[in-house]
C-alpha positions as CSV (number, residue, x, y, z in Angstrom):
1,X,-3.6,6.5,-14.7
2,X,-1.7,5.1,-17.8
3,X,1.4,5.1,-16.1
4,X,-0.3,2.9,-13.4
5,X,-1.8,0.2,-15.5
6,X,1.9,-0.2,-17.5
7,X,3.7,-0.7,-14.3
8,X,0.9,-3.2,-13.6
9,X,1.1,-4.9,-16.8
10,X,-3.1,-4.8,-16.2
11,X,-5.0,-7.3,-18.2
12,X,-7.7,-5.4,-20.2
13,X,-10.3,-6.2,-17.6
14,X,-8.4,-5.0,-14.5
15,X,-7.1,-1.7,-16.7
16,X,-11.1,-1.0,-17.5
17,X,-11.7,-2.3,-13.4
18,X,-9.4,0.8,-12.6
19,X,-10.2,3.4,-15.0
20,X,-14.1,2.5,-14.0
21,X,-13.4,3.1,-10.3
22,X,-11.0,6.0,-10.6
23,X,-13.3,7.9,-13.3
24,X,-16.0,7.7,-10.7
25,X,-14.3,9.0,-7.9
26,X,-13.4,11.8,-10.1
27,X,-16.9,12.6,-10.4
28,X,-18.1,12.0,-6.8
29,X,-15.4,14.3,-5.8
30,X,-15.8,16.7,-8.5
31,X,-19.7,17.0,-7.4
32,X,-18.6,17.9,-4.0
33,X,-16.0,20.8,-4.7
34,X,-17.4,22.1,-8.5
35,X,-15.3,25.1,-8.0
36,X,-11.7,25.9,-6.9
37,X,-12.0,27.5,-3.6
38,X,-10.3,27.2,0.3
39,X,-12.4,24.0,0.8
40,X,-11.2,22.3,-2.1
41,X,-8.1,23.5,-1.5
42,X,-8.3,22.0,1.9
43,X,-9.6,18.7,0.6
44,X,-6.9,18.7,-2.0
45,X,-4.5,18.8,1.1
46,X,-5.5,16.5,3.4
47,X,-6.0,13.7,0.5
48,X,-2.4,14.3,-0.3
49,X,-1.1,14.0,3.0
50,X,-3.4,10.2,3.5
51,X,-1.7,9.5,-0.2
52,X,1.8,10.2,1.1
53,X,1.9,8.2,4.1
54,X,0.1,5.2,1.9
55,X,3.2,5.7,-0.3
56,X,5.5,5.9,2.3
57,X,4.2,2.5,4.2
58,X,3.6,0.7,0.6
59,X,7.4,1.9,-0.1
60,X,8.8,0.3,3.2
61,X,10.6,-2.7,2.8
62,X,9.5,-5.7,5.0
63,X,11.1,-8.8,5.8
64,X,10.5,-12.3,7.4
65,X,12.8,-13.3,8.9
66,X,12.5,-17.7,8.9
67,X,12.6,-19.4,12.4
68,X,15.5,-21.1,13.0
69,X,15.4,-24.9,14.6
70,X,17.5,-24.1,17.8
71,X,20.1,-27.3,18.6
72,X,19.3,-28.7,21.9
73,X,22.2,-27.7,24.6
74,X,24.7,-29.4,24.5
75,X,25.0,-29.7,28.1
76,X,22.2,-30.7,29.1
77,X,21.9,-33.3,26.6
78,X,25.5,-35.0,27.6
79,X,24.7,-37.9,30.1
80,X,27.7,-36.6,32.4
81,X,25.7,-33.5,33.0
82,X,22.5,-35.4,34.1
């Protein structure tokens, strides 16, 4: 969590914003699997895999590439063609 507000550069509300929200997933999740078992191991799992492939599309580069205004053909624009 420390390392993610630095590479944010968070202002000091956004940093408490994100501690806030993380801390009480944390919990919520915590509540659910109190003890380390096969179902929180499961859990564990399956949110790493969703976490990877958020990664994975955040990491992809996209591009736009700008429309480019087409000149008119030259052909059919020369009065001898017409």
């Amino acid at each position: 969590m420390v390392r993610l507000t630095e590479v944010e550069q968070a202002d000091q509300a956004f940093d408490a914003q994100m501690r806030e929200r993380f801390n009480t997933g944390f919990a919520s999740r915590r509540s659910e699997y109190p003890i380390c078992d096969d179902a929180s191991r499961k859990a564990e799992q399956a949110v790493a895999r969703k976490g990877q492939a958020l990664a994975l599309k955040l990491s992809q580069t996209m591009r736009e590439v700008p429309a480019v205004a087409l000149a008119p053909d030259s052909v059919a624009v020369d009065s001898g063609a017409r």
